[in-house]
LOGURO-95287 format. One record per residue: residue number from 1; y, z, x of N, C-alpha, C in turn. Coordinates in Angstrom, 3 decimals. Layout:
residues N
R, NUM, Y, Z, X, Y, Z, X, Y, Z, X
...
//
This chain:
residues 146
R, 1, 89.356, 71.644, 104.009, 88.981, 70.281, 103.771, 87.574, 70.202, 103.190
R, 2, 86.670, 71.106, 103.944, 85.284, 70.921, 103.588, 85.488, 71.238, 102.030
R, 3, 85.933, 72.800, 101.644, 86.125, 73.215, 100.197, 86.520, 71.742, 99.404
R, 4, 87.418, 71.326, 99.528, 87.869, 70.336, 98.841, 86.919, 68.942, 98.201
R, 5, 87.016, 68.374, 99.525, 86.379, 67.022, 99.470, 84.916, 67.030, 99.612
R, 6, 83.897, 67.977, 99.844, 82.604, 68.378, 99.868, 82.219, 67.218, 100.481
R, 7, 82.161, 66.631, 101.807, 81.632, 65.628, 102.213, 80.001, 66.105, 102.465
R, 8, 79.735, 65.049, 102.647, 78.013, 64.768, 103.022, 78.108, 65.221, 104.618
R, 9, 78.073, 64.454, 105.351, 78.671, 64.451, 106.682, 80.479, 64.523, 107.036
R, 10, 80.662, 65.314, 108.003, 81.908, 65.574, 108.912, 81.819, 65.863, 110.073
R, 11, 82.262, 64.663, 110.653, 82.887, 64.618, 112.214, 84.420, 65.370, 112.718
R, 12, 83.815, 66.341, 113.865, 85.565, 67.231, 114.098, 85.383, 66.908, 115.172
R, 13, 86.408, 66.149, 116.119, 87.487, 66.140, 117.121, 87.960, 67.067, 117.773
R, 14, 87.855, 67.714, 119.084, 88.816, 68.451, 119.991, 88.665, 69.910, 118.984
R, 15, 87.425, 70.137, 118.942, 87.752, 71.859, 118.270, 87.573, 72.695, 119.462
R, 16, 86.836, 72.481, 120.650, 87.363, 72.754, 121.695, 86.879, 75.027, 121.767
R, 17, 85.286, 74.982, 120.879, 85.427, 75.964, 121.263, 83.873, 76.055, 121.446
R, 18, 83.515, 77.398, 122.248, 81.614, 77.450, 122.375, 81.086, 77.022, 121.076
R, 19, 80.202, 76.705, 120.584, 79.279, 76.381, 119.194, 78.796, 78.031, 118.861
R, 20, 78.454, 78.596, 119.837, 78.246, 79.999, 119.380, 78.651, 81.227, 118.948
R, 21, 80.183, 80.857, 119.460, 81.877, 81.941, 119.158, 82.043, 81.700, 117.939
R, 22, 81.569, 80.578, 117.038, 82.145, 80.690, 115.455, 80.911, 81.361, 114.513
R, 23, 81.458, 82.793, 113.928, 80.137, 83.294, 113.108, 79.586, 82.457, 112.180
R, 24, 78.658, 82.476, 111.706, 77.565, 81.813, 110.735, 77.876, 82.276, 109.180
R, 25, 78.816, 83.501, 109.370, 79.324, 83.629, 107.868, 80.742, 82.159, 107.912
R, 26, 81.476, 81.855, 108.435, 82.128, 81.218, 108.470, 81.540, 79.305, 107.897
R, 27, 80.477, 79.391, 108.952, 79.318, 77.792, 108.684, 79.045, 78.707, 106.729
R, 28, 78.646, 79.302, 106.221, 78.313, 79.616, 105.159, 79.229, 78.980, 103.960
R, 29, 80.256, 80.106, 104.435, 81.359, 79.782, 103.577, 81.621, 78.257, 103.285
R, 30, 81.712, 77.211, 104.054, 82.144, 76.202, 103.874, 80.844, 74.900, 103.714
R, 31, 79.821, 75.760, 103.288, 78.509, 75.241, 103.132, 78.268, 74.045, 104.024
R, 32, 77.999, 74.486, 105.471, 77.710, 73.834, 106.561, 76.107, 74.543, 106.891
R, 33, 75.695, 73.694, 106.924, 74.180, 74.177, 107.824, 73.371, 74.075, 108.820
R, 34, 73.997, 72.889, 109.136, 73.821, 72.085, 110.020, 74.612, 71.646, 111.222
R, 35, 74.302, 71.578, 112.481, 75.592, 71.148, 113.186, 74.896, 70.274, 114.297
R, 36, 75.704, 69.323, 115.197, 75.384, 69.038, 116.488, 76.681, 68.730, 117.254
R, 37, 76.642, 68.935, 118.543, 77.877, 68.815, 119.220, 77.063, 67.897, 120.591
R, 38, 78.432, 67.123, 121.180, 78.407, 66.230, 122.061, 77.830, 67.171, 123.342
R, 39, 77.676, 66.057, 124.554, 77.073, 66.696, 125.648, 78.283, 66.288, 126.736
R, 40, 78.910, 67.609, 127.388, 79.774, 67.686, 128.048, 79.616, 68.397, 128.949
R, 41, 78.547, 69.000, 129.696, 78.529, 69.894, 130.865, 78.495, 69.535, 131.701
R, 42, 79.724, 71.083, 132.269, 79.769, 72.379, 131.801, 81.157, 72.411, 131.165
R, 43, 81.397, 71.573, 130.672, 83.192, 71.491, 129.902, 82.220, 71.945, 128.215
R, 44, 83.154, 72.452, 127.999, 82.931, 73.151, 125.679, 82.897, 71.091, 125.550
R, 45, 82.114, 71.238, 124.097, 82.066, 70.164, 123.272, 83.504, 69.797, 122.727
R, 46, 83.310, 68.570, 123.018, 84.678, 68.471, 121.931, 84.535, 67.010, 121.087
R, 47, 83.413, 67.038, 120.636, 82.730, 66.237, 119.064, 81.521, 66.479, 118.557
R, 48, 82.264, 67.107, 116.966, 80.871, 67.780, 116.817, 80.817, 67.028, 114.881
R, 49, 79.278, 67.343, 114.620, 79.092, 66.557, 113.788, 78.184, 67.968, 112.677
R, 50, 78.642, 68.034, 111.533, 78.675, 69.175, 110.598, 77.846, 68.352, 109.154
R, 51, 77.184, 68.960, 108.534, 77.062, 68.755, 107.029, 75.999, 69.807, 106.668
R, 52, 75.720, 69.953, 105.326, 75.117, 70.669, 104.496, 73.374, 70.700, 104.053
R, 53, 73.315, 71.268, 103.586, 71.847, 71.358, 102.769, 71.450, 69.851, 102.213
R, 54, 72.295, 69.771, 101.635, 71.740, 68.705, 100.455, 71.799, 66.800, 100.815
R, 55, 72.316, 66.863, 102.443, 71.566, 65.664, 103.158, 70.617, 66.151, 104.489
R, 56, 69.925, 64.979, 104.974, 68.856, 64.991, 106.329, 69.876, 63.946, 106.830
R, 57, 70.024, 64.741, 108.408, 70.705, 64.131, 109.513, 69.775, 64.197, 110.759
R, 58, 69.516, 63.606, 111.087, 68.526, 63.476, 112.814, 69.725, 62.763, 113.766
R, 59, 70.036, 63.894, 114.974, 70.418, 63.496, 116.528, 69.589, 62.915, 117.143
R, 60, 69.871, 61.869, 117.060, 69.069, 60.605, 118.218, 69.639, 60.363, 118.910
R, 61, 71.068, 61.020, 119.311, 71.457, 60.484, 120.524, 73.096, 60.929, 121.073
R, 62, 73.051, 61.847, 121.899, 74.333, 62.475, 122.232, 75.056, 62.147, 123.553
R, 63, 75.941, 61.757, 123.882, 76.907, 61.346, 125.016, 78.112, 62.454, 125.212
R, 64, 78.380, 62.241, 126.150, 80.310, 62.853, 126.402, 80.808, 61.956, 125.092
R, 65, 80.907, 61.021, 124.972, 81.782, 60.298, 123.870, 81.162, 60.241, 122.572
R, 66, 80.335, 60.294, 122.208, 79.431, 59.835, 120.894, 78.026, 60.462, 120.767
R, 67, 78.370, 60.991, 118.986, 76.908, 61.355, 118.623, 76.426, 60.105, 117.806
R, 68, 75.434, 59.684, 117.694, 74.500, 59.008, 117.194, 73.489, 59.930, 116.193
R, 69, 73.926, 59.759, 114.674, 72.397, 60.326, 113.846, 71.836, 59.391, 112.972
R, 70, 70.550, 59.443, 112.834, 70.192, 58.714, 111.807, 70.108, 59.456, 109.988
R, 71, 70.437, 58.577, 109.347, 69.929, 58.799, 108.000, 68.786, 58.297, 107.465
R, 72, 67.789, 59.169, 106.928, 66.981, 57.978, 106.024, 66.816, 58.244, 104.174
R, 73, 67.405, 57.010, 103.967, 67.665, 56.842, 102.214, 66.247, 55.918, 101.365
R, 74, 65.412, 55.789, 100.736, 64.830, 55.452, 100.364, 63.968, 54.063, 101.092
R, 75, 63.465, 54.780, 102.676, 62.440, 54.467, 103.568, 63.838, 53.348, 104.295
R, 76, 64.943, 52.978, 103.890, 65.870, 52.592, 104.696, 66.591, 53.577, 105.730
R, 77, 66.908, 53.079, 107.126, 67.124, 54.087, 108.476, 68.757, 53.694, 108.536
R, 78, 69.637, 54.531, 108.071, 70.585, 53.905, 108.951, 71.544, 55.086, 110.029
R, 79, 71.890, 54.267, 111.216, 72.870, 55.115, 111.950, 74.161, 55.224, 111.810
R, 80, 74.644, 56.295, 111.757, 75.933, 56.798, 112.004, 76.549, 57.433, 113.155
R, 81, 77.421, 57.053, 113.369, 78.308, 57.020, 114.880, 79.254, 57.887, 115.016
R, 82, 79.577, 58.732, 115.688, 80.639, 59.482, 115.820, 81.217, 59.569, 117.126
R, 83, 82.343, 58.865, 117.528, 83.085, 58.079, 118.713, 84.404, 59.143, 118.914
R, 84, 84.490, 59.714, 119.887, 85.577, 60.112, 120.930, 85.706, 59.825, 122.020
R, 85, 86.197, 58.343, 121.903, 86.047, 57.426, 123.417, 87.405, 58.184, 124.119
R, 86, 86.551, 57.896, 125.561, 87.476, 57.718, 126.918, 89.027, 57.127, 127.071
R, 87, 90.040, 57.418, 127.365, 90.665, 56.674, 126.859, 90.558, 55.257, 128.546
R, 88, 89.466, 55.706, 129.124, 89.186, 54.727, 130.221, 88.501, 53.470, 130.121
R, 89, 88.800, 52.531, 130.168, 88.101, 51.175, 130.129, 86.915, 51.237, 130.875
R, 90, 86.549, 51.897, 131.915, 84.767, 51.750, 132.181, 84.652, 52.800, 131.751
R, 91, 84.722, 53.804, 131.239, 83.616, 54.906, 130.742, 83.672, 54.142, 129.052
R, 92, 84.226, 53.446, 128.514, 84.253, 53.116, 127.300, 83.322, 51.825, 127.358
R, 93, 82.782, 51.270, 128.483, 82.093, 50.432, 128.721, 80.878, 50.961, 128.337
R, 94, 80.662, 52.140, 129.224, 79.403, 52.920, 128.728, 79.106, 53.305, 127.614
R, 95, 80.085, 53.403, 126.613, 80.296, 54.093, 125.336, 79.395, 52.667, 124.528
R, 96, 79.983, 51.403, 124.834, 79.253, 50.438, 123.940, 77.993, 50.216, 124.409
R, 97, 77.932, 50.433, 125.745, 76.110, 50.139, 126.297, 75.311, 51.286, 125.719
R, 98, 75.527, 52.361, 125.539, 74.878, 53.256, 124.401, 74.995, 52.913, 123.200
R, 99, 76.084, 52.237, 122.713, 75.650, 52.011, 120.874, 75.163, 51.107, 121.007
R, 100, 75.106, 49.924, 121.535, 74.503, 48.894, 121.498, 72.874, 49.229, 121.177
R, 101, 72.586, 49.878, 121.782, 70.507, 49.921, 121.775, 70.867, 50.500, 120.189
R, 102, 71.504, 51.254, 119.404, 71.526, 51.426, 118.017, 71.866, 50.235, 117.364
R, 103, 71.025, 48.760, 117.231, 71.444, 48.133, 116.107, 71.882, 47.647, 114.849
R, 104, 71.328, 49.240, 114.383, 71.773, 49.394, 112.280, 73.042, 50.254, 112.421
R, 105, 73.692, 50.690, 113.468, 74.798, 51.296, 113.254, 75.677, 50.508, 112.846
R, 106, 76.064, 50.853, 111.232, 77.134, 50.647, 110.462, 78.526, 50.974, 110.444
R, 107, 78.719, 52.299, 111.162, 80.075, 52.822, 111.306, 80.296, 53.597, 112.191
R, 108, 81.149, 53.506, 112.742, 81.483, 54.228, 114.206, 83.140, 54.910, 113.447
R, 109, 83.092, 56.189, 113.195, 84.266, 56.862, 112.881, 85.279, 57.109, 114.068
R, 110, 86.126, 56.807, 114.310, 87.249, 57.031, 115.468, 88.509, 57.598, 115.477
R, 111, 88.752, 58.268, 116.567, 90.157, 58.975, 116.649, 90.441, 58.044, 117.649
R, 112, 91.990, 58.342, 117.186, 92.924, 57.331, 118.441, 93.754, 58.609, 119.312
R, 113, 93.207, 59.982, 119.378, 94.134, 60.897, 119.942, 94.230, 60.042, 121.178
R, 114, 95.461, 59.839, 121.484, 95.628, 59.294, 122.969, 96.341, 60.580, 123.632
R, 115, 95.430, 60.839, 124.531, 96.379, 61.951, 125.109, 96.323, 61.798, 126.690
R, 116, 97.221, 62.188, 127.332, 97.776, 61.163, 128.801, 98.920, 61.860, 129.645
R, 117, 99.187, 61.641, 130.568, 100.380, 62.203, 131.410, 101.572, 61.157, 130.757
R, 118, 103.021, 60.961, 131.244, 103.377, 60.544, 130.999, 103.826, 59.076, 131.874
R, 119, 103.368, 59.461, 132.646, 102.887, 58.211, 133.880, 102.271, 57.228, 133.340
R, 120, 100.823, 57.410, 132.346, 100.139, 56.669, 131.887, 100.072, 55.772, 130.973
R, 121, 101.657, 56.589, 130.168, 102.003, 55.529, 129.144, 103.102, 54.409, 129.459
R, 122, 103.290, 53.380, 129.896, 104.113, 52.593, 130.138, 103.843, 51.687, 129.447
R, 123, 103.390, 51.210, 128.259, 103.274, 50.327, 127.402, 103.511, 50.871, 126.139
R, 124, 104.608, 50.338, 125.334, 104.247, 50.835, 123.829, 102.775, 50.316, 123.110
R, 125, 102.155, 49.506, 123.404, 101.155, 48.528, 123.236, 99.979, 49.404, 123.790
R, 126, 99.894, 50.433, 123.895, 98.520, 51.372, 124.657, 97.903, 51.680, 123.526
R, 127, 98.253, 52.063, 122.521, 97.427, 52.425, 121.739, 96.483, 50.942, 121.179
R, 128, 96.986, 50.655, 120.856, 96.555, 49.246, 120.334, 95.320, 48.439, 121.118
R, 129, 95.548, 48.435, 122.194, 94.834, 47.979, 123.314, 93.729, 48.603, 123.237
R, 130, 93.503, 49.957, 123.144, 92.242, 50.922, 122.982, 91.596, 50.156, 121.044
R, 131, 92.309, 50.170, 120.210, 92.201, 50.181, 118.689, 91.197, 48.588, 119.013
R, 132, 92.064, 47.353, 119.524, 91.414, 46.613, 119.370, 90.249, 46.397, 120.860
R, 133, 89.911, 46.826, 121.275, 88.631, 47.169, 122.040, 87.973, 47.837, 121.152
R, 134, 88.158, 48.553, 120.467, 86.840, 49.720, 119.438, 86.689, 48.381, 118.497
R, 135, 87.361, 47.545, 117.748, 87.398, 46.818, 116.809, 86.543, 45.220, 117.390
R, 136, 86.782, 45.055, 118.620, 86.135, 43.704, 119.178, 84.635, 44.382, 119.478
R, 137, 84.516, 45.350, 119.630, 82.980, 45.668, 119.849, 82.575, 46.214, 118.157
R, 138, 82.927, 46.135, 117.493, 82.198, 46.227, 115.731, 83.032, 45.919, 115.093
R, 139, 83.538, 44.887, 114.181, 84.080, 44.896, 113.270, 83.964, 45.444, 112.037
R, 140, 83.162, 46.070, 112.246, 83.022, 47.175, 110.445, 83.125, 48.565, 110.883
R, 141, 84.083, 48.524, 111.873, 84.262, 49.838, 111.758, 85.229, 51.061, 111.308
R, 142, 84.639, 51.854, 110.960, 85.827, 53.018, 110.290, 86.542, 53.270, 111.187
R, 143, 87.758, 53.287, 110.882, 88.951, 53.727, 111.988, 89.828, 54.865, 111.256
R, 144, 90.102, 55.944, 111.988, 90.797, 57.010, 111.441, 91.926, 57.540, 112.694
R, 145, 92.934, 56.768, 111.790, 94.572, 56.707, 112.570, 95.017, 58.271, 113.272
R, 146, 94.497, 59.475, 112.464, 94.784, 60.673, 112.652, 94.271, 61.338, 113.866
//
């Protein structure tokens, strides 16, 4: 993907391995230079936030659910969000009382992995319920169905 689409910034989901087990010829190859991963201890990261040489990214702010970095573009600051919410209604509470103190955050990128016993799903309507909670707390936000 990176080869391909050469993004600026990339947010990965559930990679689910130490930050230190993947060699640095590998970050090379796919011209990564940069990395930060969520704060989950003593559980592995599982959201981590990747890009290259040729942007400046600053971690201002890491959770179990969300990294927070800033950009700065011509003396303008803006934040970018990277969201792997809970699929729990109060820890997702916490999730917005942390973005909230970020006021220029423009986009909060999201996965909807819902993943659950099967106990937990008794609504076809579960997913949705989570989608529009991420959506009533920002309406400009990027949503990524995958």
């Amino acid at each position: 993907m990176c080869h391909i689409n050469k993004p600026s910034l990339t947010f990965i989901a559930q990679l689910m391995v130490p930050h230190d087990s993947i060699s640095i010829w590998f970050w090379r190859d796919i011209n990564v230079t940069h990395f930060c991963v969520n704060k989950r201890k003593p559980l592995i990261p599982n959201l981590w936030a990747v890009w290259g040489p040729d942007t400046i990214f600053t971690l201002i702010f890491a959770s179990t659910q969300c990294l927070v970095l800033e950009h700065v573009c011509k003396g303008t600051e803006d934040y970018i969000a990277g969201v792997y919410a809970s699929t729990s209604y109060l820890l997702r509470r916490q999730l917005w009382a942390d973005l909230t103190r970020f006021q220029n955050t423009y986009a909060a990128l999201l996965s909807a992995n819902l993943v659950g016993m099967n106990h937990q799903f008794h609504s076809l309507s579960i997913e949705s319920t989570y989608i529009d909670d991420y959506i009533d707390f920002n309406p400009y936000i990027i949503y990524n169905r995958n």
